[in-house]
N, C-alpha and C positions, 0 to 999 in steps of 0.2 A: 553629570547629567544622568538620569534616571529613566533606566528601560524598563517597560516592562515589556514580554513575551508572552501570548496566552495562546494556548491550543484551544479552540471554543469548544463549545456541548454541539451535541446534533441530537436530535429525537430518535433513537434507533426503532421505537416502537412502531413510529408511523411509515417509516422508511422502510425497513426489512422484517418487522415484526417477530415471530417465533426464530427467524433467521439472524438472532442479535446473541442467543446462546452462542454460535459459532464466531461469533467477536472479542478477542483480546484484547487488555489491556495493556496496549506496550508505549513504552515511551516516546515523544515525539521527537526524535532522533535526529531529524531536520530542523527542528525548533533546537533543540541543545548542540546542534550545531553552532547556528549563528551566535547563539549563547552564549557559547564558549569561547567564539573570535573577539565579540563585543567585549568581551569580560576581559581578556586578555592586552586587549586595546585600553584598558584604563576607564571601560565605563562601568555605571553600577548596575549591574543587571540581574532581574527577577524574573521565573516564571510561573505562570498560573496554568497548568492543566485543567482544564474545566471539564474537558471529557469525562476523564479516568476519575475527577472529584466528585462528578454528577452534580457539579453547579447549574442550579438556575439560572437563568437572565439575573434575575435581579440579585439572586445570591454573586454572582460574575461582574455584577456590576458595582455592588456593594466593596470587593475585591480591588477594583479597579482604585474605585475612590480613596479609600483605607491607605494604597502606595503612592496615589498621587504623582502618577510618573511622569515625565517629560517626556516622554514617546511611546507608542505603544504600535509594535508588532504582532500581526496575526497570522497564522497559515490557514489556508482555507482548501477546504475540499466540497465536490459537490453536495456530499452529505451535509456539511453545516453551512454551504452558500448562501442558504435565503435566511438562518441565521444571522451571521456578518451582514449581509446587508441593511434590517433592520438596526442589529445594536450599532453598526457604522454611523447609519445616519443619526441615531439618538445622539452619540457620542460625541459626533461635529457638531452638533447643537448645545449638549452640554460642555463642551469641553472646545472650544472651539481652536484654541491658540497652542492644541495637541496636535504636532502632529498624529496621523494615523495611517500605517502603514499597514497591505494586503500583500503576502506572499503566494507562492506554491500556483500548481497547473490551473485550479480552478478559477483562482483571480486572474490568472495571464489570460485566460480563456474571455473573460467579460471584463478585462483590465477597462475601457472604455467605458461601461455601462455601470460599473461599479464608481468611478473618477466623478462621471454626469453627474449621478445622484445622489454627489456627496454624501457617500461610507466611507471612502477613504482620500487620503491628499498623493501616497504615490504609490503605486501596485511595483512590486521588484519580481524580475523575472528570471528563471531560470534557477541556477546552484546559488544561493543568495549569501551564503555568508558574506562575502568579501564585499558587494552591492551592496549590501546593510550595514557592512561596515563605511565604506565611503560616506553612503547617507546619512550616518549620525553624524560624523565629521563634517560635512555641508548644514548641517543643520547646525553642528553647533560653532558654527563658526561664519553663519548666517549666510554663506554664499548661496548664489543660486543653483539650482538642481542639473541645467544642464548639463554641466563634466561628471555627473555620476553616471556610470555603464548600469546595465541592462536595469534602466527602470522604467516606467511611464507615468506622467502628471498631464495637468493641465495647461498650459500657458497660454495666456491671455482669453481662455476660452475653448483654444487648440488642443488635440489629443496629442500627446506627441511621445514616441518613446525613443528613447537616446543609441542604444546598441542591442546589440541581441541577444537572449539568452543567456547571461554565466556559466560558464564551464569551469572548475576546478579543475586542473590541470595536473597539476602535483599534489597529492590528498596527501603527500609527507607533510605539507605544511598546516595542512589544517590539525588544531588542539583534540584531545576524546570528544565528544560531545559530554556540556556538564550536566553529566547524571545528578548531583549533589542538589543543584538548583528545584529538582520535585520529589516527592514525597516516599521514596521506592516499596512501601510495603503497597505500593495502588496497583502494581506491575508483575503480570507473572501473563504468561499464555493458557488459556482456558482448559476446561476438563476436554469440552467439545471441538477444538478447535483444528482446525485443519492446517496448521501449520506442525502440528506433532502428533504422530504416532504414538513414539515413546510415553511410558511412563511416568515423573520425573521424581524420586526418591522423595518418601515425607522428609522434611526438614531443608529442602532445596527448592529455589525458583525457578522458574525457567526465565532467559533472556533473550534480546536479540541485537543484531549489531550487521553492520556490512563490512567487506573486504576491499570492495572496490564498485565504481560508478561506472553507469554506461551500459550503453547495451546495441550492439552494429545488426542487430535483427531488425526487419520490416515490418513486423506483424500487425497489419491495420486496426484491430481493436484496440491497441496497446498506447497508453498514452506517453511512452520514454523515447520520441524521437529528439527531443534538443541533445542528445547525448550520446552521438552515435558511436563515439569512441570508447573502449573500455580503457581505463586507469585502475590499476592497484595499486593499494597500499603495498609498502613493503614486507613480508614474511614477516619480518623480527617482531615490525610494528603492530601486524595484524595477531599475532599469537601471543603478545603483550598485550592487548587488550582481551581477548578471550583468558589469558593467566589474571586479565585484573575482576573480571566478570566471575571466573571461578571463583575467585579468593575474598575480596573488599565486598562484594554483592553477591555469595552466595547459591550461586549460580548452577543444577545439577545440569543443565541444559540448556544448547545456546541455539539459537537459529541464525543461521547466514542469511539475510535479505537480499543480498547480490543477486543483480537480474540473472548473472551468468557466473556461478560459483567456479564453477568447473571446466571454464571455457579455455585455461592455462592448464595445464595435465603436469606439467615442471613446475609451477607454479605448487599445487594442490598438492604434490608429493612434500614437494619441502615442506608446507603447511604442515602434514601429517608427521612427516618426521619431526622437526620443532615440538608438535605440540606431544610427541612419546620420549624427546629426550628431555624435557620439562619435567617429565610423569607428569601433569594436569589430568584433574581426577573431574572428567565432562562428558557428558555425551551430548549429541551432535545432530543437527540436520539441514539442510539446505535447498534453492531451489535448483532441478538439475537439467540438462538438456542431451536427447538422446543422441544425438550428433558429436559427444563427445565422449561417451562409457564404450569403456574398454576390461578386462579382467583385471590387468594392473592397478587400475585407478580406482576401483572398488572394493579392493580386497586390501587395497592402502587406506582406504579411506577409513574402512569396518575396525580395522587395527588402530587408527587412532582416534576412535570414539563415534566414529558416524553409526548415528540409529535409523532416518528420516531420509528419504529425497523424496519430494513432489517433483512430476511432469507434466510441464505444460502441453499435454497430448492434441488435445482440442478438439477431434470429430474423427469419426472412423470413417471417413468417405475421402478420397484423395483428392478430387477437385474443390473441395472445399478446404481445403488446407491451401492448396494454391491459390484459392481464391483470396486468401486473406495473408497471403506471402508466410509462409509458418514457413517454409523451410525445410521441410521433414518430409518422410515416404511415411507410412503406415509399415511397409515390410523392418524396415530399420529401426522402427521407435517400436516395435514388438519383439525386434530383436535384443534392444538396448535393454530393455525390461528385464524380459528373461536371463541376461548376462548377466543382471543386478541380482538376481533370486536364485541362478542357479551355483554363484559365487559366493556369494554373504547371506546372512541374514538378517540385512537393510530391509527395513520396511520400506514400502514404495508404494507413492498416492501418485493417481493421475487425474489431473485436470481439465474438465470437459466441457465445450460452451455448445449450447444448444442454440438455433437458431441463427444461425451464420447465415451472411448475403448467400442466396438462391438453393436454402435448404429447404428441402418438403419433410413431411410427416414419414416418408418413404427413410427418406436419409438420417431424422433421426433416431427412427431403430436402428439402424445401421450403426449406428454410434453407440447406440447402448451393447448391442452387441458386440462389437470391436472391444467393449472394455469388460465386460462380463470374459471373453475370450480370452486378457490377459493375464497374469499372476499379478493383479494389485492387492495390498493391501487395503486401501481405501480408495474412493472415486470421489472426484466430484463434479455434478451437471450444475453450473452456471445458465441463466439466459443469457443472451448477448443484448450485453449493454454498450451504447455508442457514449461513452464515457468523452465528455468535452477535453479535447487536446486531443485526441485520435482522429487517425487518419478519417475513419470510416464516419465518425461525427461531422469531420469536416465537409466531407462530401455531400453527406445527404443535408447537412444544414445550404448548403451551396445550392443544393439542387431545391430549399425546400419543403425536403419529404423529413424533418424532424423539429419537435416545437421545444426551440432552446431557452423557452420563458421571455425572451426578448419580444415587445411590444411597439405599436409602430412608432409610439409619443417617446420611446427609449425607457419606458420602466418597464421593468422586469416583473413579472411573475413567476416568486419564488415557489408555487405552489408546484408547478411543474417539475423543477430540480427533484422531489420526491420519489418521482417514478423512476429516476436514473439508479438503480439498484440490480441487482444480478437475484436477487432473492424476492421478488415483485409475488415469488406464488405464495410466499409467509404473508405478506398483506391484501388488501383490497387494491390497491394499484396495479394499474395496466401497463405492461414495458412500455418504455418510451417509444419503443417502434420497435417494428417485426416485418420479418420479411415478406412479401406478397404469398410466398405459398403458403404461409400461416397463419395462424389467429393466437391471439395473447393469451385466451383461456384456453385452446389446443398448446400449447406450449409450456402454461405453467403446468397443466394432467402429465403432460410429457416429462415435466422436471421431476416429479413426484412418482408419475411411474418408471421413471429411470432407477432413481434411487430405491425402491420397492423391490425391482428385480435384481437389481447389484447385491442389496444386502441380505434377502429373504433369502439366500442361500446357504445352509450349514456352517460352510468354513470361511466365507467371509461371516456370518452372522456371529461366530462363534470367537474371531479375532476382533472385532470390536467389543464384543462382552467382555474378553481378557482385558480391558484395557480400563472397564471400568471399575473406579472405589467406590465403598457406599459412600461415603461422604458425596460424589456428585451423582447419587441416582437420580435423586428427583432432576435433576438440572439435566439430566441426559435425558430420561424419558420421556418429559416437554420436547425436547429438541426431536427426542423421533415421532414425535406423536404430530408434532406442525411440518416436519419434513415429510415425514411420508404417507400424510393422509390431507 
């Protein structure tokens, strides 16, 4: 039987517009997950990046026809939501005896609105390998869908979905993800990107990979609640696959994805050591949480290749941190910092959302100053986006106060999905919703004057310019020119 896998296209232009320089092309690591289980399983599997290829619709579809698959899996996010929906329903039309399967947060989120309007025959929820494993087996062996876990179809008319969620449990079980299966010269992290600091040596890519899943934080914007447990890979396992990213793919620079890199400190050490009694020849970054830096863990970290940590900092006003369960003091995550800069010479981003439930224009200069106050290397003001599968979406969809494109007839209007962006002041789009003290053009001048005052300063102005090569000037100077004006 014959899969196919596609990551679709989205429009970055209309979505985030000048905010698309700060977009990498990284592999779909969730897609080459299931990938690699399927494949292992004895099926024939293929996949199509459509993203990173900058395939058309029709060019995508063209694609599709060419492999002529017996199944075809999507992962969908808000950004290419109203995408999939369209080529869904072409698809069932053309192709009707296909199955069509919708993964990932965005379809669980309109699992039901997607199923009505025939786009797709079962949305799989949660950690999907092993679900999408099952389901090919049900399919290909013509049973019916209800003993498959965490998915949702139709029956007889009926919404119905079988269990909850997927969780991988033991991530020793699961295979690499198959990188093999796309195209890798599509794949490196950007000039401008905020996922690295660093440099990354000509004649090297940069990568990315995780350690482990999960994340036991509350933080209401945040759409990783089905996964509240963390699981690691095992050390050997995890530093084997960083030794095969160095070596086989070329790799000067890897980014750890892991919601909580650093939440193990025993864990992080042995990482460090491993990858120094290897000599692996990488530098390094990851995302990090101030709740857990210590001098130790820093200065182990710096010794075995770490250049990068971003912090999820998110507002310099302490009731607004509590307000959205962060977790954190301001005094502690300004200490954490500091422990970082006054120890190594890690670069260190922090990450900042503007417009948080019961923020005024009061609160966020407070926030820009809070980060202007700390030794970052780089900042970044996000709006606050109610990202569907978050807490905070949930609510206010509950109460009403946000328009999820859902219609009363049950069709969707995909035009809506567009504004669900963090970067709304690159385009003509209004947040999808903003807090009562605010207004959406007060907020995007806010984004912009944020960014203005952080970087118009000497010495941060003066460590972003070190960082740039000619080869990306043009590419960066667009990106300050729509960022900061």
């Amino acid at each position: 039987m014959k899969v196919l896998l596609i990551n679709p296209p989205d429009d970055l232009t209309a979505i985030i517009g000048g905010g698309a320089a700060f977009i990498s092309n990284l592999e779909p690591l969730g897609l080459l997950y299931v990938a690699a289980v399927a494949r292992n399983a004895g099926y024939e599997v293929s996949v199509i990046d459509a993203y990173a290829e900058r395939l058309s619709a029709e060019g995508l579809k063209r694609r599709i026809s060419q492999i002529n698959p017996d199944v075809i899996g999507f992962t969908s996010f808000t950004s290419n939501g109203g995408f999939l929906y369209n080529l869904g329903k072409e698809l069932k039309t053309k192709m009707p005896d296909v199955p069509i399967i919708f993964g990932n947060i965005h379809a669980s989120v309109y699992a039901e609105q997607y199923l009505r309007n025939r786009c797709c025959d079962v949305v799989v929820h949660g950690e999907g390998e092993y679900p999408f494993l099952a389901l090919l087996d049900s399919i290909a062996k013509r049973h019916k869908l209800h003993d498959v876990p965490s998915i949702s179809f139709l029956d007889n008319g009926n919404f119905l979905t079988t269990t909850p969620p997927a969780v991988v449990e033991d991530l020793s079980r699961l295979p690499l993800p198959a990188r093999d299966l796309v195209p890798q010269h599509l794949y490196d992290i950007g000039a401008v990107s905020n996922f690295k600091l660093y440099r990354t040596p000509h004649g090297k890519v940069s990568k990315h990979m995780c350690t482990s899943r999960g994340c036991p934080n509350r933080c209401t914007f945040c759409v990783v609640h089905d996964n509240k447990r963390q699981r690691f890979n095992p050390v050997t396992r995890a530093v084997n696959e960083m030794e095969l990213l160095a070596g086989r793919y070329n790799a000067g620079y890897i980014f750890f994805m892991d919601s909580l890199f650093i939440s193990n400190k025993k864990r992080i050490l042995e990482i460090c050591d491993e990858i120094k009694s290897r000599k692996l020849n990488f530098k390094w970054g990851c995302e990090a949480h101030i709740r857990f830096i210590d001098e130790e863990l820093v200065t182990a970290m710096e010794s075995a290749g770490c250049v990068d940590m971003n912090f999820g900092l998110e507002s310099g006003v302490q009731k607004l941190l509590d307000g959205v369960c962060k977790g954190i003091s301001l005094d502690k995550a300004e200490s954490a910092i500091r422990t970082v800069k006054k120890y190594t010479k890690i670069n260190v981003g922090g990450l900042f959302i503007l417009g948080l439930p019961g923020e005024s224009p009061v609160d966020s200069m407070q926030t820009i100053r809070f980060a202007k106050k700390l030794p970052l290397d780089m900042a970044q003001f996000s709006i606050l986006t109610p990202y569907p599968g978050s807490y905070i979406f949930e609510d206010l969809k509950n109460k009403g106060k946000i328009d999820t494109g859902i219609r009363t007839d049950g069709s969707i209007d995909t035009s809506v999905w567009l504004r669900y962006s963090a970067y709304v002041s690159y385009t003509k789009n209004e947040p999808i919703w903003v807090t009562p003290e605010q207004t959406g053009a007060g907020l995007k001048e806010t984004q912009k004057r944020a960014l203005r005052s952080f970087y118009f300063r000497p010495g941060a102005f003066w460590r972003q310019l070190k960082r740039i090569r000619l080869s990306d000037f043009m590419t960066i100077l667009k990106a300050f020119f729509d960022s900061f004006f």
